[in-house]
MIZAKOL-732870 format. One line per field, with one value per residue: residue number from 1; y, x, z of N, C-alpha, C, CB in turn. Coordinates in steps of 0.1 Angstrom, whole numbers, plus 5000, padded with zeros to 4 digits. Glycine has a CB too. Example, Ala and Ser with C-alpha at 12.3 -4.5 7.8 and 13.67 -1.06 7.14 Angstrom:
2
k = c(1; 2)
n.north = c(4943; 4978)
n.east = c(5132; 5128)
n.up = c(5078; 5071)
ca.north = c(4955; 4989)
ca.east = c(5123; 5137)
ca.up = c(5078; 5071)
c.north = c(4967; 5000)
c.east = c(5132; 5129)
c.up = c(5078; 5079)
cb.north = c(4955; 4994)
cb.east = c(5113; 5141)
cb.up = c(5090; 5057)
! end
This chain:
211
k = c(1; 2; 3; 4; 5; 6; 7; 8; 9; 10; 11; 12; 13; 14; 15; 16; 17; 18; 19; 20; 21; 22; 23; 24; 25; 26; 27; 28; 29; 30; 31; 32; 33; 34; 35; 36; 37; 38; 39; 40; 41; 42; 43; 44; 45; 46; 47; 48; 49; 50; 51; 52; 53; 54; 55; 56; 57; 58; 59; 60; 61; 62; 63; 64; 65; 66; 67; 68; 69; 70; 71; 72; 73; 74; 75; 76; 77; 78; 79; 80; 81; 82; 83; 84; 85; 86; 87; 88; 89; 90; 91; 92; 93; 94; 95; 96; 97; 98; 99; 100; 101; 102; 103; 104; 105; 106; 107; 108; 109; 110; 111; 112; 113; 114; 115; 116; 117; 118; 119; 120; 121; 122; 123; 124; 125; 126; 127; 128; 129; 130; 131; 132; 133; 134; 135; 136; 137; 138; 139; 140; 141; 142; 143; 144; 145; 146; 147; 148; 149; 150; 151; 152; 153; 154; 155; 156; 157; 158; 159; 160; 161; 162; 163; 164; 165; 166; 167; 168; 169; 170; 171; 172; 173; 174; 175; 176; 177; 178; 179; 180; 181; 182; 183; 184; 185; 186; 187; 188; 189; 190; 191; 192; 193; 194; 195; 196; 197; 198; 199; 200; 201; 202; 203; 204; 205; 206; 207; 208; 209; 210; 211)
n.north = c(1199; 1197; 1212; 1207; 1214; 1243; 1246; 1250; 1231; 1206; 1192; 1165; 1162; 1144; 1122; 1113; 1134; 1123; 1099; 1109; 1126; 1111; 1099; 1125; 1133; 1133; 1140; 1138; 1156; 1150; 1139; 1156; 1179; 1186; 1189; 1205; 1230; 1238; 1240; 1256; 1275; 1306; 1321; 1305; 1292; 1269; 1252; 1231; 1208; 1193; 1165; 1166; 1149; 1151; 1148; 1123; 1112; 1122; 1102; 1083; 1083; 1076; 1050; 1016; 1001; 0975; 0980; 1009; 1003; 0993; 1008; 1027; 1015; 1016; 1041; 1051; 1040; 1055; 1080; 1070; 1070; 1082; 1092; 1102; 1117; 1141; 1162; 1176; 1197; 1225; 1251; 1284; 1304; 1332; 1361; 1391; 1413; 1392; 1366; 1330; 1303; 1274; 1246; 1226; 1204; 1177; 1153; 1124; 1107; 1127; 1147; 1173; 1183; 1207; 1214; 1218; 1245; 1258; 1256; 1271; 1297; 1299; 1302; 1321; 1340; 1342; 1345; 1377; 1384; 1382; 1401; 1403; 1416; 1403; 1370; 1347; 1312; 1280; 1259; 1228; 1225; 1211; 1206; 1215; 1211; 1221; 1248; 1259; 1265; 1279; 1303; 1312; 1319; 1342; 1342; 1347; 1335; 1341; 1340; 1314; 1286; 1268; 1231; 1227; 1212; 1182; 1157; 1169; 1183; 1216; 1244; 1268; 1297; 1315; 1345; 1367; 1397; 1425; 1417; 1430; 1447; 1454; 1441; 1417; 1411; 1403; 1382; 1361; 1358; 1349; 1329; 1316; 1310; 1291; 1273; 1263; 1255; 1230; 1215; 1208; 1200; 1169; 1162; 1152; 1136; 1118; 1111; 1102; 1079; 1065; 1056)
n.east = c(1609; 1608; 1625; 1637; 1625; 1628; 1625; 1609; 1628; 1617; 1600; 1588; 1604; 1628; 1639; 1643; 1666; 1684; 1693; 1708; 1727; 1744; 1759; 1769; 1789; 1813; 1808; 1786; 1754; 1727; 1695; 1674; 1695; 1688; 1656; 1654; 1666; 1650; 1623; 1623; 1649; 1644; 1661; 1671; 1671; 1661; 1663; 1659; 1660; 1640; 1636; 1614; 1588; 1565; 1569; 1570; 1546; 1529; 1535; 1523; 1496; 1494; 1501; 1486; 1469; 1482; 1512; 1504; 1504; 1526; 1546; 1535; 1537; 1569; 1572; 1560; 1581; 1600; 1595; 1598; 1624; 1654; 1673; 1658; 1640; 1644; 1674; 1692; 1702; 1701; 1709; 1714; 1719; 1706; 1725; 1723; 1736; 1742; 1747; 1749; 1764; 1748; 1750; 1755; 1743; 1745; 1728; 1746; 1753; 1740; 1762; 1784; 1764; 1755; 1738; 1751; 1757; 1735; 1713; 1729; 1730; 1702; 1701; 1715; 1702; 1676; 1687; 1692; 1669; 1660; 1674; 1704; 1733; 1760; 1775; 1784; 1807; 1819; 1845; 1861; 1893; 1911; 1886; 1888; 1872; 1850; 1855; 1864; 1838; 1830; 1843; 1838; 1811; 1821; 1831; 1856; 1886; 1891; 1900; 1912; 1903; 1917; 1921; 1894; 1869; 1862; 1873; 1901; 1908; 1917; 1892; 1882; 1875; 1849; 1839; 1816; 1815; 1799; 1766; 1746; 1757; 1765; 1785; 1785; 1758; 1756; 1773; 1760; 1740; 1748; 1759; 1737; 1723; 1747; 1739; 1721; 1720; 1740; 1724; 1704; 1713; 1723; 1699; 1690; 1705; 1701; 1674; 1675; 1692; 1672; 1651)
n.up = c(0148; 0181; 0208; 0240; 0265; 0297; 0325; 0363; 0392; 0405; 0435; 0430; 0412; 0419; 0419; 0400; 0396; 0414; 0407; 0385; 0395; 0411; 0390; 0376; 0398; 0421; 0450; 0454; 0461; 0485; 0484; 0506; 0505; 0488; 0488; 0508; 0503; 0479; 0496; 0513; 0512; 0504; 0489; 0465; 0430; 0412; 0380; 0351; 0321; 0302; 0285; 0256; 0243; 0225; 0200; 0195; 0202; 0180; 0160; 0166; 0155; 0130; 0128; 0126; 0154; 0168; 0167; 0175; 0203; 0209; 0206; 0224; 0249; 0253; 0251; 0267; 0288; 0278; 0293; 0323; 0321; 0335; 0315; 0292; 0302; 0319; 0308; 0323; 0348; 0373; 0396; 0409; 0438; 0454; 0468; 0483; 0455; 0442; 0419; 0433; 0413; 0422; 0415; 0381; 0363; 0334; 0316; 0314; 0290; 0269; 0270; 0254; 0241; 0240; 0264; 0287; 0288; 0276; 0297; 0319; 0307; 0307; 0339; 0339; 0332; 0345; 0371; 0365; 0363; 0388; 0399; 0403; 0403; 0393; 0390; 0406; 0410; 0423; 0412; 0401; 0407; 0389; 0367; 0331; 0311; 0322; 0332; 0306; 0295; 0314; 0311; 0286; 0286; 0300; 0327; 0354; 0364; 0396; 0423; 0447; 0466; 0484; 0491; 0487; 0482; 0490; 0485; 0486; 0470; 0450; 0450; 0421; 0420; 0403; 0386; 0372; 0350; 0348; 0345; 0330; 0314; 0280; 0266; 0279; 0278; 0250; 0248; 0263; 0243; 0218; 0230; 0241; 0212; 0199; 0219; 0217; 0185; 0185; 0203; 0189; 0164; 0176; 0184; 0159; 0150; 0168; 0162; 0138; 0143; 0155; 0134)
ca.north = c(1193; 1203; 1215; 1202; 1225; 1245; 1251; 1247; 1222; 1199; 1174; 1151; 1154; 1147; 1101; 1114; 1143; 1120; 1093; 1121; 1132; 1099; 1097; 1134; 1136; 1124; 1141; 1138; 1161; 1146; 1144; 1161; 1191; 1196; 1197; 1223; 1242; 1238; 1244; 1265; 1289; 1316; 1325; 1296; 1291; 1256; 1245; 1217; 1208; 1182; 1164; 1167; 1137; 1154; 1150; 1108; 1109; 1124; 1095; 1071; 1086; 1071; 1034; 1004; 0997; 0972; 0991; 1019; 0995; 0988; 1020; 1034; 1006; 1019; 1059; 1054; 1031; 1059; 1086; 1067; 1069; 1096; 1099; 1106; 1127; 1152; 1161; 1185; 1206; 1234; 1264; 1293; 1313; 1346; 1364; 1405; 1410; 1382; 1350; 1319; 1292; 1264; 1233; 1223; 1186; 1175; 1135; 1118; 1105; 1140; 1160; 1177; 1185; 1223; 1213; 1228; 1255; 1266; 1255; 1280; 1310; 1302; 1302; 1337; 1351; 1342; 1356; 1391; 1388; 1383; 1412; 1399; 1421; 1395; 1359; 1336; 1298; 1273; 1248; 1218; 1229; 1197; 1202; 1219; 1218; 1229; 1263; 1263; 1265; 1290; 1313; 1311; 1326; 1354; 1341; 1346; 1330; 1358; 1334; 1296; 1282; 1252; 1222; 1230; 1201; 1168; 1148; 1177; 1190; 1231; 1251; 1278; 1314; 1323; 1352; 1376; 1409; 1431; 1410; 1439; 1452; 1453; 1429; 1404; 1403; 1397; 1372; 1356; 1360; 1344; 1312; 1308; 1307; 1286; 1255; 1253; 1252; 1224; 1204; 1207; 1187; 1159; 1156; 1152; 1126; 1108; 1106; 1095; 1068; 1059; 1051)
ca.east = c(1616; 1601; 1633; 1637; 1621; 1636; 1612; 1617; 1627; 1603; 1605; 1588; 1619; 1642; 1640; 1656; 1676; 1690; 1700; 1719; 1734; 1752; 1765; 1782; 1792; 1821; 1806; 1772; 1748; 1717; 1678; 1672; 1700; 1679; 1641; 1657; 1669; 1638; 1612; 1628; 1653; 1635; 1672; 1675; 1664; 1670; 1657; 1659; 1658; 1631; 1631; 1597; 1576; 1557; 1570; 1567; 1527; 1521; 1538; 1515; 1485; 1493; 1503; 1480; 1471; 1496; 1521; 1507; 1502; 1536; 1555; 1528; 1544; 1577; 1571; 1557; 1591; 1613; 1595; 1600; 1637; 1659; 1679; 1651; 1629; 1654; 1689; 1704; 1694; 1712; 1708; 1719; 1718; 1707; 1728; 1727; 1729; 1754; 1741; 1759; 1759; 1754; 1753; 1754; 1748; 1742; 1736; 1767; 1750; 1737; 1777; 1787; 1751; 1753; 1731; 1749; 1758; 1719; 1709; 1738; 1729; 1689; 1705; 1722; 1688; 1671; 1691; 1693; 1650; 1654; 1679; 1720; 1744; 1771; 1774; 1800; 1810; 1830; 1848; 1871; 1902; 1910; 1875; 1889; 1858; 1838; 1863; 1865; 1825; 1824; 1852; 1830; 1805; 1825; 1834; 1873; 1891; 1892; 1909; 1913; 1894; 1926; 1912; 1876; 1863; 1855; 1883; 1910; 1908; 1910; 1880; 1885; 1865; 1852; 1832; 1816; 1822; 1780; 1754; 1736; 1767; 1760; 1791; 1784; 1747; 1760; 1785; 1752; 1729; 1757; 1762; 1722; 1723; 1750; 1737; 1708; 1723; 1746; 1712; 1697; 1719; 1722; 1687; 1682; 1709; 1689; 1660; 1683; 1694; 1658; 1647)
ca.up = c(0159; 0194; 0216; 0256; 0277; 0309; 0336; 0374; 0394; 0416; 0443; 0420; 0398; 0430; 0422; 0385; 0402; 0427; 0399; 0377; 0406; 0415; 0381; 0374; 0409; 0430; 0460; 0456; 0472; 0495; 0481; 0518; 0507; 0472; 0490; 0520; 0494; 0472; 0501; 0527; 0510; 0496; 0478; 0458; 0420; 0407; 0368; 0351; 0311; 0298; 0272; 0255; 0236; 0219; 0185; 0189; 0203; 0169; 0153; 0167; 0150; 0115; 0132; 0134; 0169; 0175; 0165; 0181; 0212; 0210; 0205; 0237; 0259; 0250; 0249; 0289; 0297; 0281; 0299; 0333; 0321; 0334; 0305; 0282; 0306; 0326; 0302; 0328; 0357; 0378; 0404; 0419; 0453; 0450; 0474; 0478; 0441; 0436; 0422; 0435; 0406; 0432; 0407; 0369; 0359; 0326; 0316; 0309; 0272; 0263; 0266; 0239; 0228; 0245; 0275; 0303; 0286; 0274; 0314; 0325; 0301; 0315; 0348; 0344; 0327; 0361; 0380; 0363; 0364; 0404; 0407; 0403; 0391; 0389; 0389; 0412; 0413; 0427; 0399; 0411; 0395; 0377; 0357; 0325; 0308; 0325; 0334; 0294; 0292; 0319; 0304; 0276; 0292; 0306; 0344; 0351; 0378; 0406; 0435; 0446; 0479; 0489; 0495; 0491; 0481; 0499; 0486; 0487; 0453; 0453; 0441; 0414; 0424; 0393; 0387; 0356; 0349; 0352; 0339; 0324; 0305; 0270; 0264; 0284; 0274; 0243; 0249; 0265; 0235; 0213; 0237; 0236; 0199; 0194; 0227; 0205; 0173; 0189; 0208; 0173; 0151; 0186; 0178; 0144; 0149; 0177; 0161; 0123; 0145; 0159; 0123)
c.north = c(1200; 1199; 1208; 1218; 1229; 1249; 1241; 1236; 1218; 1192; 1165; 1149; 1144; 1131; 1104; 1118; 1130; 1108; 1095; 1120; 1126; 1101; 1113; 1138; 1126; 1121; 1145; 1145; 1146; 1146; 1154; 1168; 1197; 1201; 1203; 1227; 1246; 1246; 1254; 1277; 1297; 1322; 1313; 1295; 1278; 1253; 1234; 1217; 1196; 1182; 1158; 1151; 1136; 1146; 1130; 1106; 1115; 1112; 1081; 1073; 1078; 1054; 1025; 1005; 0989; 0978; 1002; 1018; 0996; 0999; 1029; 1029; 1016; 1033; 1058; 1050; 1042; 1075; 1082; 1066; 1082; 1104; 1107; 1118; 1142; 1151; 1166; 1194; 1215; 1243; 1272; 1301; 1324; 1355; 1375; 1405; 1404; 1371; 1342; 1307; 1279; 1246; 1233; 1213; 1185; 1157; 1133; 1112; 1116; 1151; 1158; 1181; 1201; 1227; 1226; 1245; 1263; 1267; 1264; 1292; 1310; 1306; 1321; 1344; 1353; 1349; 1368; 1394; 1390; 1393; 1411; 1408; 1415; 1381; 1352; 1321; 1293; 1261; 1241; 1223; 1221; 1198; 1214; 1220; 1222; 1245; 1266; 1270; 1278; 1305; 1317; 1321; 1337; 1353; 1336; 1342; 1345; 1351; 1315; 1295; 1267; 1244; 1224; 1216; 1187; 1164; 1157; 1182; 1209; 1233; 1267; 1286; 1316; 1334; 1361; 1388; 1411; 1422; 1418; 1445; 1444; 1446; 1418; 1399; 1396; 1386; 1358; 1347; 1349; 1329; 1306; 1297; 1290; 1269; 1250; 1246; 1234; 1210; 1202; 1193; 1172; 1155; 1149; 1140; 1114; 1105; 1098; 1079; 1058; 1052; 1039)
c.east = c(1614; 1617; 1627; 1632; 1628; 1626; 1619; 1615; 1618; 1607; 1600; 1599; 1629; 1644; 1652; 1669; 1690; 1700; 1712; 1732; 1746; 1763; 1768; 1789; 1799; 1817; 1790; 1761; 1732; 1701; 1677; 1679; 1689; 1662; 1647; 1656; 1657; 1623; 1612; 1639; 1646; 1651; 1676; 1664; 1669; 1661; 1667; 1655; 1650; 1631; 1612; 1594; 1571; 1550; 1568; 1554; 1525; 1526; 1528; 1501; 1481; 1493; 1490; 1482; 1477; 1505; 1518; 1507; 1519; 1548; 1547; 1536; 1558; 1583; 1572; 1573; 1601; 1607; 1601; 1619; 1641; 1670; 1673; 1637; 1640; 1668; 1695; 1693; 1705; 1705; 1717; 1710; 1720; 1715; 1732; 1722; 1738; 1743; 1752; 1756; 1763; 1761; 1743; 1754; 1743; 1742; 1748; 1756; 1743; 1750; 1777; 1774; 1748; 1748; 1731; 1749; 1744; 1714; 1717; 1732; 1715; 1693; 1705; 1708; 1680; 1671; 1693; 1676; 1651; 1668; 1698; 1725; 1750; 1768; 1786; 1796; 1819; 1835; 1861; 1882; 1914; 1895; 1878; 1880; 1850; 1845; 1858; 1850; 1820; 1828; 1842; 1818; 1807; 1830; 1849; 1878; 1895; 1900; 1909; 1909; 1906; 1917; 1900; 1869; 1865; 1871; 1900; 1912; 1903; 1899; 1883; 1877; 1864; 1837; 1826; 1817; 1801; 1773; 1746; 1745; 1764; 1771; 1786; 1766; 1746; 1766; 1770; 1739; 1741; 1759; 1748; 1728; 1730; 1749; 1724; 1709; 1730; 1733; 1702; 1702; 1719; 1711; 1686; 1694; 1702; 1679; 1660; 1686; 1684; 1650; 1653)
c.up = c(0171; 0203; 0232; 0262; 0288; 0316; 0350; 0376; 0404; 0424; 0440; 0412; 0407; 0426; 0408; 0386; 0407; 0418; 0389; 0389; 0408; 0404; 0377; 0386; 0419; 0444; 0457; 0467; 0476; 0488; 0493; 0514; 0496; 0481; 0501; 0513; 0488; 0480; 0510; 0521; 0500; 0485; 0467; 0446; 0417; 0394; 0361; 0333; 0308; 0285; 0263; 0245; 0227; 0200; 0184; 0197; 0190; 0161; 0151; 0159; 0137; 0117; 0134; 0150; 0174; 0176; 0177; 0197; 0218; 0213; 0220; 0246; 0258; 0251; 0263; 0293; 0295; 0290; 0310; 0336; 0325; 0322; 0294; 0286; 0309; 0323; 0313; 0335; 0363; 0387; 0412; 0436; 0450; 0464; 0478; 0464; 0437; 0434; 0420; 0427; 0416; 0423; 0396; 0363; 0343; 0322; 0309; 0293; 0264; 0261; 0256; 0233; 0232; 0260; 0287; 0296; 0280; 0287; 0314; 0319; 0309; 0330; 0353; 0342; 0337; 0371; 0378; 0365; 0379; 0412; 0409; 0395; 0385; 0393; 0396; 0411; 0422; 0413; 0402; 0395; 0386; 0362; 0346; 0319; 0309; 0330; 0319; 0291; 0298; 0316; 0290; 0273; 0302; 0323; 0336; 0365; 0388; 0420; 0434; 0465; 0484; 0498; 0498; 0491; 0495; 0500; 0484; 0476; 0455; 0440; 0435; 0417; 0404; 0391; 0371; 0355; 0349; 0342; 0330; 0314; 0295; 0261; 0265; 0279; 0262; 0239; 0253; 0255; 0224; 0217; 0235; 0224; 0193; 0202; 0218; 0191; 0175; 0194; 0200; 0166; 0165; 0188; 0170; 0147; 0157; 0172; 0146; 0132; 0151; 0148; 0120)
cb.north = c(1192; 1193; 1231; 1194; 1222; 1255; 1246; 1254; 1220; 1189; 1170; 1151; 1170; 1152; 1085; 1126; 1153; 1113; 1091; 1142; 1132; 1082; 1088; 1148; 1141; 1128; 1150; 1126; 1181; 1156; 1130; 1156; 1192; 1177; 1187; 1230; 1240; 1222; 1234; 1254; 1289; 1332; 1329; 1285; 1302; 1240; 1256; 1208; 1210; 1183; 1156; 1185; 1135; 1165; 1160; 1095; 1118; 1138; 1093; 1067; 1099; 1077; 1033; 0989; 0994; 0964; 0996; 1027; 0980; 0981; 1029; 1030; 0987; 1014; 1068; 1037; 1013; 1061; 1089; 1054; 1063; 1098; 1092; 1092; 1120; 1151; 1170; 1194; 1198; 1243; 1263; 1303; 1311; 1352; 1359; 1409; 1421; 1376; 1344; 1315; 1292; 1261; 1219; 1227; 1169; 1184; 1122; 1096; 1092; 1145; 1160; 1164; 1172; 1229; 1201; 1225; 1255; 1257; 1242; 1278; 1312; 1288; 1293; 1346; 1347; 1335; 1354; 1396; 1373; 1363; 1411; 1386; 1427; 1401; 1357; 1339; 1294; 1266; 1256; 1194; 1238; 1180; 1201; 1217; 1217; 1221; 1263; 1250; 1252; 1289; 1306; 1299; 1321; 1363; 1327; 1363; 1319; 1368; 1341; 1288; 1276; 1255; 1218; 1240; 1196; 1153; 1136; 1172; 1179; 1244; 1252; 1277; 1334; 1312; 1359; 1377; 1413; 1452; 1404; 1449; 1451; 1466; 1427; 1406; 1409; 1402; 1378; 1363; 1379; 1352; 1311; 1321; 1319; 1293; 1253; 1264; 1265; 1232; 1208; 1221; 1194; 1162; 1163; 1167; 1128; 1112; 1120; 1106; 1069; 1070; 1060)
cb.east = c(1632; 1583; 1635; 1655; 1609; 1648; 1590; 1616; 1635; 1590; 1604; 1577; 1634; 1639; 1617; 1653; 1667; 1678; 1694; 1710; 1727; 1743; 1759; 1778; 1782; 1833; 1816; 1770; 1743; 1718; 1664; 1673; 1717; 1673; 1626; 1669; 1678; 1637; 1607; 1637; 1667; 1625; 1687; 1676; 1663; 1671; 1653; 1645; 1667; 1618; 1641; 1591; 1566; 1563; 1590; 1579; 1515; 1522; 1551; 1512; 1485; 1508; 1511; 1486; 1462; 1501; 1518; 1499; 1495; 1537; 1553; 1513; 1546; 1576; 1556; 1541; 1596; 1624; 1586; 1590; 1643; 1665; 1686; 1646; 1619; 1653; 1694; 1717; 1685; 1721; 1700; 1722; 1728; 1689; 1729; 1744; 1725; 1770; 1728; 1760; 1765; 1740; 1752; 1760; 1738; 1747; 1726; 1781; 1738; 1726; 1793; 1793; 1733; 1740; 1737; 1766; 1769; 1707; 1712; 1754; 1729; 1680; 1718; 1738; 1677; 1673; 1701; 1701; 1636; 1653; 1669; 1724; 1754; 1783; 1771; 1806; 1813; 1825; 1851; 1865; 1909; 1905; 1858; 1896; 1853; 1827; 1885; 1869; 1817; 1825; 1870; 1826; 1800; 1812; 1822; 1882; 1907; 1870; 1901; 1936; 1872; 1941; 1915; 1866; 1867; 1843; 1878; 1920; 1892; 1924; 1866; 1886; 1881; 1856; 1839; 1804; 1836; 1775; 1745; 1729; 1782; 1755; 1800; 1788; 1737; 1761; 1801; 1751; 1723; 1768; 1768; 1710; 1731; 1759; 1733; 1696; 1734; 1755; 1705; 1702; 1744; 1725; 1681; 1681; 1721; 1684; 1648; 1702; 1702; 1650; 1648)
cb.up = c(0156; 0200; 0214; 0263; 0283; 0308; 0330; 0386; 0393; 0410; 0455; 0409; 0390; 0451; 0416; 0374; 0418; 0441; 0394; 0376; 0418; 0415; 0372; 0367; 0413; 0431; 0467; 0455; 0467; 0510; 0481; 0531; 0505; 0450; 0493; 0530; 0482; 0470; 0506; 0542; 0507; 0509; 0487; 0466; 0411; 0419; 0357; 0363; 0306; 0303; 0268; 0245; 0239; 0220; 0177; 0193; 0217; 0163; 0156; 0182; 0150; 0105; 0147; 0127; 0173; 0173; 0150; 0177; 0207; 0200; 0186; 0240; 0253; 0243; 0242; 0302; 0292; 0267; 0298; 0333; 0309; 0347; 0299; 0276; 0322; 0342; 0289; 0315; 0367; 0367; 0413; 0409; 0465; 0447; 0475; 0479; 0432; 0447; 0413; 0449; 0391; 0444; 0417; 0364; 0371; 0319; 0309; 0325; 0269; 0272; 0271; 0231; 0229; 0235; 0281; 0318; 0280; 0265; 0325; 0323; 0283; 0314; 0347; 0332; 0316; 0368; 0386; 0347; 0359; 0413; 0423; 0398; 0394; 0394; 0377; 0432; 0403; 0442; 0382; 0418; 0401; 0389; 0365; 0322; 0305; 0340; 0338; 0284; 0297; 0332; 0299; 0277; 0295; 0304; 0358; 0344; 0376; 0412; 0452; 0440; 0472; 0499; 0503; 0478; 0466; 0489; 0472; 0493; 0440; 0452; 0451; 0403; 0437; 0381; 0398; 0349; 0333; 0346; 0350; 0335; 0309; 0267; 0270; 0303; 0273; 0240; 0266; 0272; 0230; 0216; 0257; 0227; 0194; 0189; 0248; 0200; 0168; 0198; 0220; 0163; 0141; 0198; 0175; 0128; 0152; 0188; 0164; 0116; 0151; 0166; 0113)
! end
């Protein structure tokens, strides 16, 4: 079973991006805020999870040519899909040696399968390669699961931003304790483990229900 890949993001992704976007987001950011960020700040890291193919171009090898005609047609249409190309994407702002997790989306038919939370741990690993002690957020403080996910991963509410958001909803401060602390890398190594374990079996069901 060939895992979704994490590697950066592009402004070819931005037609997928921009689709996602709409749908986990009340206040939807701008294609124009993602390529500034993307081309012009030198503090910004943003990646992106793909799901790979791989494992159904080797299926066609055994198929008759209609068949394999058929299932070709069909492979290209779900590439061209964003649910089946790009699960979830995210970045931070490296700033000093803080990184600012700016944003975490994952598709709405992939929750529950670990997503953000493998994107987020890649997130933090990034940012300790490009020099972060510690890690901050903002989290609309209605969104319980995603607090639960980040507590999870070691960020603790450290203040509240009133009315941050758009539509007046406060934003939770939440922050980690050293990135390099030999807790917290563990706490990190631990959450890996168990979004894969989690985007494992959400596989093997997807691809039980594809038969």
């Amino acid at each position: 079973m060939l895992l979704p890949i994490i590697t950066p993001l592009t402004p070819a992704d931005l037609d997928e991006i921009m689709v996602l976007e709409r749908r986990c987001f009340r206040d939807p950011w701008t294609r124009r805020m993602y390529l500034v960020d993307m081309t012009e700040n030198e503090l910004a890291t943003y990646l992106v999870v793909r799901r790979t193919v791989e494992d159904e171009k080797r299926k066609t090898k055994n198929e008759n040519g209609e068949a394999r005609a058929a299932r070709s047609k069909n492979l290209q249409s779900e590439i061209r899909n964003p649910k089946s190309e790009i699960l979830a994407y995210g970045g931070f702002w490296l700033m000093a040696d803080e990184a600012h997790i700016a944003t975490v989306a994952s598709h709405p038919d992939w929750r529950g399968c670990g997503l953000g939370e493998w994107l987020t741990v890649a997130l933090l690993e990034a940012a300790i390669a490009r020099g972060a002690r510690l890690a901050t957020l903002e989290v609309r403080a209605g969104n319980t699961p995603a607090q639960q996910l980040y507590r999870k991963l070691g960020f603790e509410v450290e203040g509240v931003r009133a009315h941050y958001y758009r539509d007046g909803e406060d934003g939770l401060i939440m922050t980690t304790p050293p990135l390099a602390d030999p807790v917290m890398q563990a706490r990190l190594a631990a959450a890996r483990a168990d979004a894969r374990a989690r985007l494992e079996k959400c596989l093997s069901l997807t691809r039980e229900s594809s038969l």
